[in-house]
C-alpha positions in Angstrom: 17.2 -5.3 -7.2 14.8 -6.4 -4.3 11.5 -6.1 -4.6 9.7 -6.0 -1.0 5.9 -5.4 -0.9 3.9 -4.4 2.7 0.4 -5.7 2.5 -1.9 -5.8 5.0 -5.5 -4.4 5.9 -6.5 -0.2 6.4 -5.5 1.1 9.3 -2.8 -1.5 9.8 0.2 0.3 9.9 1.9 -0.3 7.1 3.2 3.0 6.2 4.9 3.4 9.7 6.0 0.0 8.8 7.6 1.1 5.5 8.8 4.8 7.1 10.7 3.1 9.8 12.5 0.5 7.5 13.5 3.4 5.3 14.7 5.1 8.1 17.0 2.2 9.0 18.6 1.9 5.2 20.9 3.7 3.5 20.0 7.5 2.2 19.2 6.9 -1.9 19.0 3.2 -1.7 14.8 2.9 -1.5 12.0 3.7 -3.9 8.8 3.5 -2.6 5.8 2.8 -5.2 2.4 3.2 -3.4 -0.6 0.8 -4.7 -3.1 4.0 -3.9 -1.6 6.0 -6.6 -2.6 3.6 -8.7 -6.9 4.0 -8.7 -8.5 3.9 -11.4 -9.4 7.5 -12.3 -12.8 7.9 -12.3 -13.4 11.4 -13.5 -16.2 10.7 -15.2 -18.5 10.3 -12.4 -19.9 12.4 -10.5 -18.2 13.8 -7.0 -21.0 12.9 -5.2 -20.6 9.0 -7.2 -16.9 9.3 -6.5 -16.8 9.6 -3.2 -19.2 6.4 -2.5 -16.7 3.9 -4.0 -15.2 1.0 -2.9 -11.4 1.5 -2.7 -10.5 -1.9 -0.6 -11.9 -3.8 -3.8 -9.1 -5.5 -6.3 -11.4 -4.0 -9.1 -10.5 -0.5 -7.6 -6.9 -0.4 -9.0 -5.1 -0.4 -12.1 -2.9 -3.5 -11.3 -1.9 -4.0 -15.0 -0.3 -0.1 -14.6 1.2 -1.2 -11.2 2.7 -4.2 -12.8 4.1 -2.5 -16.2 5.5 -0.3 -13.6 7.6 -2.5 -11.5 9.0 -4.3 -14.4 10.3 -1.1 -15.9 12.0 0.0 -13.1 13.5 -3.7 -13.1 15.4 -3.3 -15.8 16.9 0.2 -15.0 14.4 2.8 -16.6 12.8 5.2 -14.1 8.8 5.5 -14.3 6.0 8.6 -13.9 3.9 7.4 -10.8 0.2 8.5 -11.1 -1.0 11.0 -8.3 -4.3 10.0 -6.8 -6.6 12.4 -4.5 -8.8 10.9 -2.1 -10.6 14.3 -2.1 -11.7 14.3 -5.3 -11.5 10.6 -6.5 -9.1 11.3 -9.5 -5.6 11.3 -10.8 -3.7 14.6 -11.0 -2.1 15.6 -14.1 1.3 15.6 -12.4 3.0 12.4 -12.1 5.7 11.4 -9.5 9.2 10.4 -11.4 10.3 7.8 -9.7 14.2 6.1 -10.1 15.2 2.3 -9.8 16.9 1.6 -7.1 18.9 -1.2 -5.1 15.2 -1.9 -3.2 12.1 -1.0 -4.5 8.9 -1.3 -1.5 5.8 -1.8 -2.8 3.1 -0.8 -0.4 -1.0 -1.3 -0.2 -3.6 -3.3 1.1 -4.3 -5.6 -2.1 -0.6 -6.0 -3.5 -0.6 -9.5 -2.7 -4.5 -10.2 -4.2 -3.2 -10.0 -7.7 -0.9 -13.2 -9.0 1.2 -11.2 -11.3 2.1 -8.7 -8.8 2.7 -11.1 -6.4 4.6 -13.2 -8.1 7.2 -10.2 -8.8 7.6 -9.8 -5.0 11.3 -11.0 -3.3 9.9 -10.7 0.0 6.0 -10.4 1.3 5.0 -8.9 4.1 1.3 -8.5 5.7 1.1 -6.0 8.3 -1.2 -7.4 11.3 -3.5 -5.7 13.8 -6.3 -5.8 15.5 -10.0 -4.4 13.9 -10.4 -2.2 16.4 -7.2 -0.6 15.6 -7.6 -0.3 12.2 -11.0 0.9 12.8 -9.3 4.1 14.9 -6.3 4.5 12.7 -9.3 4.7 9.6 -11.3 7.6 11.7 -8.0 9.5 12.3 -6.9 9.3 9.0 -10.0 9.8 7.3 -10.8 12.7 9.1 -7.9 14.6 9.1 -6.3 13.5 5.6 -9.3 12.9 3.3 -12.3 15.4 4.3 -14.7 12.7 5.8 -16.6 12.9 8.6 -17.3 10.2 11.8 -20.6 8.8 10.2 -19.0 8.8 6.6 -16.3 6.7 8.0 -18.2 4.5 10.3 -20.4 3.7 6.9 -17.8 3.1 4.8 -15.6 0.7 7.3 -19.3 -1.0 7.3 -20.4 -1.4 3.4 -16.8 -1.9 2.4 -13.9 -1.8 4.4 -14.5 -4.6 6.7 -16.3 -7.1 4.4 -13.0 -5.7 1.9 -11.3 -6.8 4.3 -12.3 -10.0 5.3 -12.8 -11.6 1.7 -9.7 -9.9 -0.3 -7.0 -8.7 2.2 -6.8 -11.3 5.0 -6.8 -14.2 3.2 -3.3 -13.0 1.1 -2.0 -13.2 4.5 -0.6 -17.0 3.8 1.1 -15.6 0.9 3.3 -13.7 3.4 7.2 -14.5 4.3 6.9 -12.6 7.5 3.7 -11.6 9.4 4.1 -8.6 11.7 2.0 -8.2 14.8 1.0 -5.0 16.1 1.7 -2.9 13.3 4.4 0.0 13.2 4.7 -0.6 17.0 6.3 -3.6 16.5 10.0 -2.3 16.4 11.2 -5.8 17.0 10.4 -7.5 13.7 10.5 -3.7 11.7 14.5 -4.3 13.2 14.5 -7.8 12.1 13.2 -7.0 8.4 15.3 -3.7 7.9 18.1 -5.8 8.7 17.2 -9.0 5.9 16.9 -5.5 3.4 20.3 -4.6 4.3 22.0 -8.4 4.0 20.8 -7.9 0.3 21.9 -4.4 -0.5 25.8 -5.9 0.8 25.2 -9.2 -0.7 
């Protein structure tokens, strides 16, 4: 089994980084674990509480979860992947079954913050952009996907997301095998790494 994780910061890219790879390997050969399932639930704030915490924050996630995770689905057992809603701050009472598989992704912005989880990683990757394009991609996305408004978002990239960002997320970036400008638009290296995925499923 490979174990692949896609770091980098909001707004990167990363899952058009992880979509295309998956697109390039063979059907039923990829699991994809997702570091935002795995907030900590925090039902018992309230909403208005909920929605004013600080998600790019290692303190945010349940990492020990995350970890116990990955190591079951090392050794051949499937797991029941937490559902998290950005609309209402909480985990869903449904669970997402996920299989073990010849590659497992691991995908977030703080995967490669935490030493245990890193240190179960085969290959690290940090997505790279520029601010500004995170910034964008972060007022599309909020918008559209998680009920914010333009000020909402614009406050949040400034209390958390871009001092998040600067003391947690880009520093991990020297813990990364292959650095990848420009995000999903990078087809180039996306190519090159889909290919080093494959080299290991035929090895």
């Amino acid at each position: 089994m490979l174990i692949v994780g896609i770091s980098g910061g909001t707004g990167a890219g990363k899952s058009t980084v992880v979509r295309k790879i998956m697109e390039r390997l063979p059907n039923d050969s990829v699991s994809l674990i997702s570091q935002d399932n795995y907030y900590k639930d925090r039902s018992d704030l309230p909403l208005a509480e909920r929605r004013q915490l600080n998600f790019d924050h290692p303190s945010a996630i349940e990492f020990s979860l995350l970890v116990q995770h990955l190591k079951i689905l090392m050794k051949g057992s499937p797991i029941a992947m937490p559902i998290y809603s950005y609309i209402t701050c909480t985990r869903a009472a449904e669970v997402i079954p996920i299989q073990p598989k010849e590659v497992i992704i691991v995908e977030g912005i703080l995967i490669m913050s935490n030493p245990e989880l890193r240190n179960l990683l085969n290959i690290k990757v940090f997505v790279d952009a520029d601010p500004d394009d995170r910034l964008i991609r972060c007022i599309h996305r909020d918008i559209l996907e998680r009920g914010r408004n333009i000020r909402e978002v614009l406050e949040r990239y400034e209390r958390s997301v871009k001092p998040m960002h600067i003391q947690f997320i880009e520093p991990t970036k020297r813990y990364a095998d292959i650095i990848v400008p420009q995000g999903g638009n990078n087809e180039v290296a996306i190519k090159v790494l889909a290919s080093m995925i494959e080299m290991n499923l035929t090895a």
